[in-house]
DSSP file (Angstrom, degrees, kcal/mol; ACC not computed):
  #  RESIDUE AA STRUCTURE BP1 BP2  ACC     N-H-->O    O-->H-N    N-H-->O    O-->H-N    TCO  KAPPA ALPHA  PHI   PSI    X-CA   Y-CA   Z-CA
    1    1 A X     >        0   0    0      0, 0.0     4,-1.5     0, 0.0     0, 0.0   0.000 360.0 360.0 360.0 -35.3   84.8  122.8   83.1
    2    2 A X  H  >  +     0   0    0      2,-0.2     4,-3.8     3,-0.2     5,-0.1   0.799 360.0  53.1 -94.1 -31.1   87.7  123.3   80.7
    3    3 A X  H  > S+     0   0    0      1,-0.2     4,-3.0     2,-0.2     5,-0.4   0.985 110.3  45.6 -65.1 -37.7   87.0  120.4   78.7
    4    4 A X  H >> S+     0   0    0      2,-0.2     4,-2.9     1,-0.2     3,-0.6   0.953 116.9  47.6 -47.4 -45.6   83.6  121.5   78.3
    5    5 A X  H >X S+     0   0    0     -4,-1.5     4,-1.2     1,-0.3     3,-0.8   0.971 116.7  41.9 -55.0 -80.7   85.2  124.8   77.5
    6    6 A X  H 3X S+     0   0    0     -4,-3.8     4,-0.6     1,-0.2    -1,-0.3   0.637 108.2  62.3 -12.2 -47.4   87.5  123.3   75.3
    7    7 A X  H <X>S+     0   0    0     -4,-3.0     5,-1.7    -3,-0.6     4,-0.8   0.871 109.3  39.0 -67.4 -46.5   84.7  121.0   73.9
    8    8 A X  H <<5S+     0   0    0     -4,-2.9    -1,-0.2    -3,-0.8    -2,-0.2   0.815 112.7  59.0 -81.9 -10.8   82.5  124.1   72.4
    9    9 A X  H  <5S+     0   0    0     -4,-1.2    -1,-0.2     1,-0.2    -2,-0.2   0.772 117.9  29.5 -82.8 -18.3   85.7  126.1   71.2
   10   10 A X  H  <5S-     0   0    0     -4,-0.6    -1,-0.2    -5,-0.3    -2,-0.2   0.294 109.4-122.2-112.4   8.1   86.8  123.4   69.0
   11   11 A X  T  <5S+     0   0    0     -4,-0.8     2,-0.3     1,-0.2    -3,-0.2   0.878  71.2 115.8  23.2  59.9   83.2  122.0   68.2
   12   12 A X      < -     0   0    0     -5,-1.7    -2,-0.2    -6,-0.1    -1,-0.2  -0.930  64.1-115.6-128.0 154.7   83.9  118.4   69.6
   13   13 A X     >  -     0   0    0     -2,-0.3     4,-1.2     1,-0.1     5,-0.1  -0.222  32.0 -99.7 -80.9-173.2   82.7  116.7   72.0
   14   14 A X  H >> S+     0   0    0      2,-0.2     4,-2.6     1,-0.2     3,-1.0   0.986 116.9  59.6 -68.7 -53.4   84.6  115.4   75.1
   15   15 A X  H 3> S+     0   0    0      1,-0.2     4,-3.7     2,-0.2     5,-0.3   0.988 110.0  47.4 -44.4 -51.6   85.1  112.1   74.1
   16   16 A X  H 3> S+     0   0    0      2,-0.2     4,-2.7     1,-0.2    -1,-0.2   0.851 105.6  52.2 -29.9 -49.4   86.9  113.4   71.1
   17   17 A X  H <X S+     0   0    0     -4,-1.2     4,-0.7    -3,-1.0    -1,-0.2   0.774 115.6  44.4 -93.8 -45.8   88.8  115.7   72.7
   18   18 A X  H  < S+     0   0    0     -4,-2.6    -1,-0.2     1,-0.2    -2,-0.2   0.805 111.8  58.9 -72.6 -39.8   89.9  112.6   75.0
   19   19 A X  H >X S+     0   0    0     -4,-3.7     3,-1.0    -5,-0.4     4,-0.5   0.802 102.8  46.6 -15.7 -74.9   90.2  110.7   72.2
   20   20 A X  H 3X S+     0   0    0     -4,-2.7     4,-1.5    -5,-0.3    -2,-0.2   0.668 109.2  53.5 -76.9 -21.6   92.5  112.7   70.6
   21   21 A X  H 3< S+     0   0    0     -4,-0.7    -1,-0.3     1,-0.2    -2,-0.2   0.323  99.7  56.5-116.9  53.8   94.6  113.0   73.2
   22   22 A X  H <4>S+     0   0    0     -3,-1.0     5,-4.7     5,-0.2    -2,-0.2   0.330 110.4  53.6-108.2 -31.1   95.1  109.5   74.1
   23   23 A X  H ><5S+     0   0    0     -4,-0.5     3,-2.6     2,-0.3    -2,-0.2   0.952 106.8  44.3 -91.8 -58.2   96.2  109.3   70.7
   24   24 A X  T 3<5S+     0   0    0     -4,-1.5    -1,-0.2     1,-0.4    -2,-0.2   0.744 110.7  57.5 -54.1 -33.0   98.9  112.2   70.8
   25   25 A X  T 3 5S-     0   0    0      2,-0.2    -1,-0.4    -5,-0.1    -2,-0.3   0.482 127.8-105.7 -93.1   3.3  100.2  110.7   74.2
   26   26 A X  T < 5S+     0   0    0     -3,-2.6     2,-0.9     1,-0.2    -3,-0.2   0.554  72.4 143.6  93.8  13.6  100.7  107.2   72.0
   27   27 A X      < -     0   0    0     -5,-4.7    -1,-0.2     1,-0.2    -5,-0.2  -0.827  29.4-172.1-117.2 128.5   97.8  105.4   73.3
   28   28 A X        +     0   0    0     -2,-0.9     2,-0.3    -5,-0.1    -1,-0.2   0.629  53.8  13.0 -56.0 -49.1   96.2  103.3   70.7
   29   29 A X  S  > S-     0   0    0     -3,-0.1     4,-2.6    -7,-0.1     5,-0.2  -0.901  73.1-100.1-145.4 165.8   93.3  102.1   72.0
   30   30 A X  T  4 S+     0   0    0     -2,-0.3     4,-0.4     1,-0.2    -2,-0.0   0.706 122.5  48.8 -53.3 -18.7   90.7  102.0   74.6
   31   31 A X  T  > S+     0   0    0      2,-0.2     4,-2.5     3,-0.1     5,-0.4   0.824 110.2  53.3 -99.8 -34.6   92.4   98.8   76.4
   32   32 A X  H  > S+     0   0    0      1,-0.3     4,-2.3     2,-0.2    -2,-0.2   0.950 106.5  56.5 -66.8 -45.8   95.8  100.7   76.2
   33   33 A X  H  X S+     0   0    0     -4,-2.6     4,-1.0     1,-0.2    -1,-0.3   0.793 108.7  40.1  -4.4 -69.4   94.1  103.3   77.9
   34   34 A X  H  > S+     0   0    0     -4,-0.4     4,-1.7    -5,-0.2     3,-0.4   0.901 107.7  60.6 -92.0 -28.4   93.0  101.3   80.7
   35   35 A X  H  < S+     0   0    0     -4,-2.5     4,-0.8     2,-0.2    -2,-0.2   0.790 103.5  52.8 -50.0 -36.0   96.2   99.3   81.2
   36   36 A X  H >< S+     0   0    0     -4,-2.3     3,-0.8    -5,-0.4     4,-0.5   0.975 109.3  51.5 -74.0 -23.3   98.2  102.6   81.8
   37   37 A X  H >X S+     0   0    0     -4,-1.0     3,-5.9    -3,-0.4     2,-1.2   0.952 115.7  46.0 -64.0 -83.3   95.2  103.6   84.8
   38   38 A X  T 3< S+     0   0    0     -4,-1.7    -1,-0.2     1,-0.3    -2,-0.2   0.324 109.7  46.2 -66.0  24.0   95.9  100.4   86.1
   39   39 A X  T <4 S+     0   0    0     -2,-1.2     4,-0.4    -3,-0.8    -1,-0.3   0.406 113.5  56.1-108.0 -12.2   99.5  100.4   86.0
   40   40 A X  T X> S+     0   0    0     -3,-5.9     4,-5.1    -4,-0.5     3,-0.8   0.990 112.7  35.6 -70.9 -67.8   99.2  103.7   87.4
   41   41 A X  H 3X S+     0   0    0     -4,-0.8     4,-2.5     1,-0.2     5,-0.3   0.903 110.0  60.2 -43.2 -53.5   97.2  102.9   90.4
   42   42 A X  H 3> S+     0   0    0     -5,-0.3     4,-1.6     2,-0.2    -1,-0.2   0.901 109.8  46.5 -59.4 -13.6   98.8   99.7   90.9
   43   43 A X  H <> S+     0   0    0     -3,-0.8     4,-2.1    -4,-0.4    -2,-0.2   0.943 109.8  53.6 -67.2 -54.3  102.3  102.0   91.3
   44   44 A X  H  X S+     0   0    0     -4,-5.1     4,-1.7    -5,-0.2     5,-0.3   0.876 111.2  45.9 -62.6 -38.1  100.6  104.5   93.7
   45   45 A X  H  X S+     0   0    0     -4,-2.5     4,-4.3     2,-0.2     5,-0.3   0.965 110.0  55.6 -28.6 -71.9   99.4  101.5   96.0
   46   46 A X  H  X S+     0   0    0     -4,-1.6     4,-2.1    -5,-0.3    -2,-0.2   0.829 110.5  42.2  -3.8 -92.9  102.7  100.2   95.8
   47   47 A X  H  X S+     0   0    0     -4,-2.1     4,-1.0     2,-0.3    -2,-0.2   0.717 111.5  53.2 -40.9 -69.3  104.1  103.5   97.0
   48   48 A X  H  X S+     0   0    0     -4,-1.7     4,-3.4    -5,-0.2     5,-0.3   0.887 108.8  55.1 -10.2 -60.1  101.5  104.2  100.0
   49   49 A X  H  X S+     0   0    0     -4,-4.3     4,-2.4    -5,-0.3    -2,-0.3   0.889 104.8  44.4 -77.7 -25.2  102.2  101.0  101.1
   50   50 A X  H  < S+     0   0    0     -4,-2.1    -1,-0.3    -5,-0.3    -2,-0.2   0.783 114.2  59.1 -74.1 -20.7  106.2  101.2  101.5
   51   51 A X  H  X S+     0   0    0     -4,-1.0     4,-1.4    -3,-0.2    -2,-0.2   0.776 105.3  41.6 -64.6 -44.8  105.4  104.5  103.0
   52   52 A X  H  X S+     0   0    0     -4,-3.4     4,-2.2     1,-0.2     5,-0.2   0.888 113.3  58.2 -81.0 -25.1  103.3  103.2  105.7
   53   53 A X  H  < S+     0   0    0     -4,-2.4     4,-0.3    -5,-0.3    -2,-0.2   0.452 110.8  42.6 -56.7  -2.3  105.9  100.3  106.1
   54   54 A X  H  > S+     0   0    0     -5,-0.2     4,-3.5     3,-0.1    -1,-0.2   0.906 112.1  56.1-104.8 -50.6  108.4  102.6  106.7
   55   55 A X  H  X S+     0   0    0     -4,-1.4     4,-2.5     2,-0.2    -2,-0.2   0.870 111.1  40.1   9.3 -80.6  106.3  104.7  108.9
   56   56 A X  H  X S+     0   0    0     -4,-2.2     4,-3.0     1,-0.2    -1,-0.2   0.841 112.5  56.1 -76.8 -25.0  105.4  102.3  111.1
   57   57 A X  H  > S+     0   0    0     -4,-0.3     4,-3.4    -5,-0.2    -1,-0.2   0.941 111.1  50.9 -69.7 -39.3  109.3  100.7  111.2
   58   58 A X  H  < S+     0   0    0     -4,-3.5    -2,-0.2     2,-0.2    -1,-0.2   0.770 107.7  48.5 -65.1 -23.1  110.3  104.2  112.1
   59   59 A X  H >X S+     0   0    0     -4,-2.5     3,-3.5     2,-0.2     4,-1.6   0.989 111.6  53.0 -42.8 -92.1  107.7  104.4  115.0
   60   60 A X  H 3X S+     0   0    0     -4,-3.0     4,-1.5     1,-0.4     5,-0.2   0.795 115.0  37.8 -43.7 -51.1  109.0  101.0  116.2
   61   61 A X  H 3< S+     0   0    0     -4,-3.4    -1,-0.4     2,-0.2     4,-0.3   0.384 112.9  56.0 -83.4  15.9  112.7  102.0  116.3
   62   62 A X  H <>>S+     0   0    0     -3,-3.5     4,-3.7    -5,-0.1     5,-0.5   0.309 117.5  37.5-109.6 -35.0  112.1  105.7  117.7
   63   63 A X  H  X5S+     0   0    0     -4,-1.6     4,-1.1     3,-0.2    -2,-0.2   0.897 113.5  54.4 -88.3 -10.9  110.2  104.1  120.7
   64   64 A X  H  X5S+     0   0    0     -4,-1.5     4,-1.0    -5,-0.4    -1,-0.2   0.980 115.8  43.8 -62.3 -67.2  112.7  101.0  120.9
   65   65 A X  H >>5S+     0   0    0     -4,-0.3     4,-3.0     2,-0.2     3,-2.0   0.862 105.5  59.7 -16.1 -75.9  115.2  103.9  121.2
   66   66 A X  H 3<5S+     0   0    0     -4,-3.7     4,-0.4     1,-0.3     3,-0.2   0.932 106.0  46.7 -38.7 -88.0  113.1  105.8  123.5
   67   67 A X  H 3<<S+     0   0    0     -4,-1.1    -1,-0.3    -5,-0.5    -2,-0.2   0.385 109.7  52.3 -50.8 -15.2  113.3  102.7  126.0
   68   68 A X  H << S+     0   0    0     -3,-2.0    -1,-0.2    -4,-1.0     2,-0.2   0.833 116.5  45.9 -55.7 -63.5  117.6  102.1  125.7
   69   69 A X     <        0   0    0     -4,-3.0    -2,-0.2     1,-0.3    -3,-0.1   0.470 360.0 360.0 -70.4   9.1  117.8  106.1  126.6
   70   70 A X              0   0    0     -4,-0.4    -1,-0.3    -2,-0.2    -3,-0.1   0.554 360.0 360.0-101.7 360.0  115.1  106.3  129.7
């Protein structure tokens, strides 16, 4: 909604719009573009996944625990 919004105030379309600020953030091209998504994603996986590894280690030593203290 706000690009559209955006889109009709500045009489560009959206690709423009996107366009231009791909450009202002320092990315060059359409492939630079998609390398930063997938650097993005590959972080946030990354990040999930040490989370549920941690998760699950803290589970394992809470019930480990649990079973010294009974």
């Amino acid at each position: 909604m706000v690009l559209k919004e955006a889109s009709a105030r500045r009489d560009k379309t959206i690709g423009q719009l996107i366009d231009e600020s791909l450009e202002f953030f320092g990315i060059k091209s359409r492939d630079d573009a998609l390398e930063l998504v997938r650097r993005a994603r590959a972080r946030r996986l990354r990040v999930a996944q040490r989370s549920r590894a941690s998760a699950r280690l803290s589970a394992k030593k809470g019930a480990s625990s649990a079973g010294q203290t009974a």
